[in-house]
C-alpha positions in Angstrom: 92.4 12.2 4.4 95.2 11.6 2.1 95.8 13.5 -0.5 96.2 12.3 -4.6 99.9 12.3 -4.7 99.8 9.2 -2.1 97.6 7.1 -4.0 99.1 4.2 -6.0 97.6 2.0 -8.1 98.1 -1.3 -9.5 95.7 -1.9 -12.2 93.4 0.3 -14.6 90.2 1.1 -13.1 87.2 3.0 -14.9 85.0 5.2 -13.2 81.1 4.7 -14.8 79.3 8.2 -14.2 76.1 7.2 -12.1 75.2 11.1 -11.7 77.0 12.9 -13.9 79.8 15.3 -13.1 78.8 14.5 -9.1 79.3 10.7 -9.2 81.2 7.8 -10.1 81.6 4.0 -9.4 84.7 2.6 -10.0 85.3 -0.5 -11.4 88.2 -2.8 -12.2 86.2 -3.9 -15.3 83.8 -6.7 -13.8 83.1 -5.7 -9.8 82.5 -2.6 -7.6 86.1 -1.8 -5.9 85.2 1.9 -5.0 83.6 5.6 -6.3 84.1 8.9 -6.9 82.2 11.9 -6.0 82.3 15.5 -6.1 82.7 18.1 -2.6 83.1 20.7 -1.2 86.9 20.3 -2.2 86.9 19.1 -5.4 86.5 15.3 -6.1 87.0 12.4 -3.5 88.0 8.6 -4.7 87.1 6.2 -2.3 89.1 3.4 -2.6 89.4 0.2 -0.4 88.7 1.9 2.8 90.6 4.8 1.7 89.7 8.0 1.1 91.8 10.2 -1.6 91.4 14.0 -2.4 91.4 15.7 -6.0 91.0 19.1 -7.5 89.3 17.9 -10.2 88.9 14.8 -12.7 91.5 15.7 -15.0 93.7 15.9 -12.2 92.4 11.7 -10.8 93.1 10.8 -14.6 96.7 12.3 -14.4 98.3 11.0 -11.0 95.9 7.4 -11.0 95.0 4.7 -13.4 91.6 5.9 -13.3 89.7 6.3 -16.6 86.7 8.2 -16.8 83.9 7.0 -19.3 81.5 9.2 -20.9 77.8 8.2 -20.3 77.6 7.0 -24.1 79.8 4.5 -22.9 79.0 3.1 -19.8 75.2 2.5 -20.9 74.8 0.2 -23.4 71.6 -0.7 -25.4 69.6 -2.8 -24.3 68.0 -5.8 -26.9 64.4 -7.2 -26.7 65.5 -10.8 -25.7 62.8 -12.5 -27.7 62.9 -10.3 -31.0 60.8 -12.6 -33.2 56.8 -11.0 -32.7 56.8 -6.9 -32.5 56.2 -5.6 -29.0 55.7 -1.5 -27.4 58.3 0.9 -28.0 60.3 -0.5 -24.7 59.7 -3.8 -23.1 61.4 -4.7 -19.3 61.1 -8.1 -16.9 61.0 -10.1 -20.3 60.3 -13.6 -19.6 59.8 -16.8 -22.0 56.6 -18.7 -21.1 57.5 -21.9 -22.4 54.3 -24.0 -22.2 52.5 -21.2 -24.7 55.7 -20.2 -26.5 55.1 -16.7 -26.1 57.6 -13.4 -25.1 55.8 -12.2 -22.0 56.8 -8.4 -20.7 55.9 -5.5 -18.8 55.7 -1.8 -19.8 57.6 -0.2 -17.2 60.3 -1.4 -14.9 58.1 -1.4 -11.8 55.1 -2.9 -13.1 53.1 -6.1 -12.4 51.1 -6.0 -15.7 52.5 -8.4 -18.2 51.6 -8.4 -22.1 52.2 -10.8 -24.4 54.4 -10.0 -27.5 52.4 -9.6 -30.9 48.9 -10.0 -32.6 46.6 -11.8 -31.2 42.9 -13.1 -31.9 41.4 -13.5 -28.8 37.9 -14.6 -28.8 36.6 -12.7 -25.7 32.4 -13.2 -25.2 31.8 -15.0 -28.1 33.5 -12.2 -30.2 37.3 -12.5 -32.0 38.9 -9.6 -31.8 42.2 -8.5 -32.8 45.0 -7.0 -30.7 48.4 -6.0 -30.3 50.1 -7.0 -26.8 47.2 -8.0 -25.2 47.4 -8.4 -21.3 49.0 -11.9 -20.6 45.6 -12.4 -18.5 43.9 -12.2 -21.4 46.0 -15.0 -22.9 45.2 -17.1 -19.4 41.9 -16.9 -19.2 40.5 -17.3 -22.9 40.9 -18.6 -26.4 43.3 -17.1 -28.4 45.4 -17.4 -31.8 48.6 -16.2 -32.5 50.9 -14.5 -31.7 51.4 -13.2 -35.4 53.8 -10.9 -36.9 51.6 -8.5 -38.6 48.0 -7.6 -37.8 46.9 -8.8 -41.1 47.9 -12.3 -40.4 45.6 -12.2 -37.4 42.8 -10.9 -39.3 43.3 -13.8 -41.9 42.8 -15.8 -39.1 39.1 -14.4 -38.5 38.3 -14.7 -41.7 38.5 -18.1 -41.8 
């Protein structure tokens, strides 16, 4: 173990909190080049097969050219990539289907359900009906209108 005084550094590197207070990876702005994490000791930088020992973070910020970001700052909001038709509150494995023109997405990170972004008429059984992110299935396997912006403009469409 070597100790913080021993530890020299070249460039700037920030440390983006993965856990924390307990946890850090460090970055040279674009790529992994180490990590910080709390002990029994204090706080240990690992740093290109090194491993360096602090009291605390004020202390890695004092004696290193480490800068600790906040977790405001490391995450960054995240934009619907296809903005144009109205979606859920969240929307994640967003994909373009280019033959139908249409945002395709799931509800949760870990899902294998996609929906289709905005209204739809979807004749289903003989019956339109009107709805709002339908299952992409739906928009597979039978006739459909849209998407549309607002669910009036799909219920103009039934009208019709």
């Amino acid at each position: 173990m070597i100790t913080g005084d021993q530890m020299i550094l070249e460039v700037e590197l920030y440390a983006k909190p993965v856990n924390d207070g307990q946890f850090w990876i460090l970055t040279d702005g674009e790529k992994k080049v180490g990590n910080v994490c709390a002990n029994h000791a204090g706080f240990g930088v690992e740093l290109q097969g090194s491993f360096y020992q602090f009291t605390n973070t004020k202390e890695i910020e004092k004696k290193t050219k480490i800068k600790f970001l906040s977790q405001e700052k490391s995450k960054t909001e995240v934009a619907v990539p296809y903005p144009e038709y109205p979606t859920t509150a969240r929307t994640y494995n967003s994909v373009f289907d280019v033959k139908r023109g249409l945002h395709v997405f799931t509800k949760t990170r870990k899902s294998k359900c996609f929906h289709a972004a905005g209204w739809f008429v979807v004749e289903h059984n003989g019956v339109n009906q009107v709805m709002f992110c339908p299952k992409y299935i739906f928009i597979q396997r039978y006739p459909y209108l849209g998407p549309y912006k607002t669910k009036e403009e799909a219920k103009i469409q039934i009208n019709i």
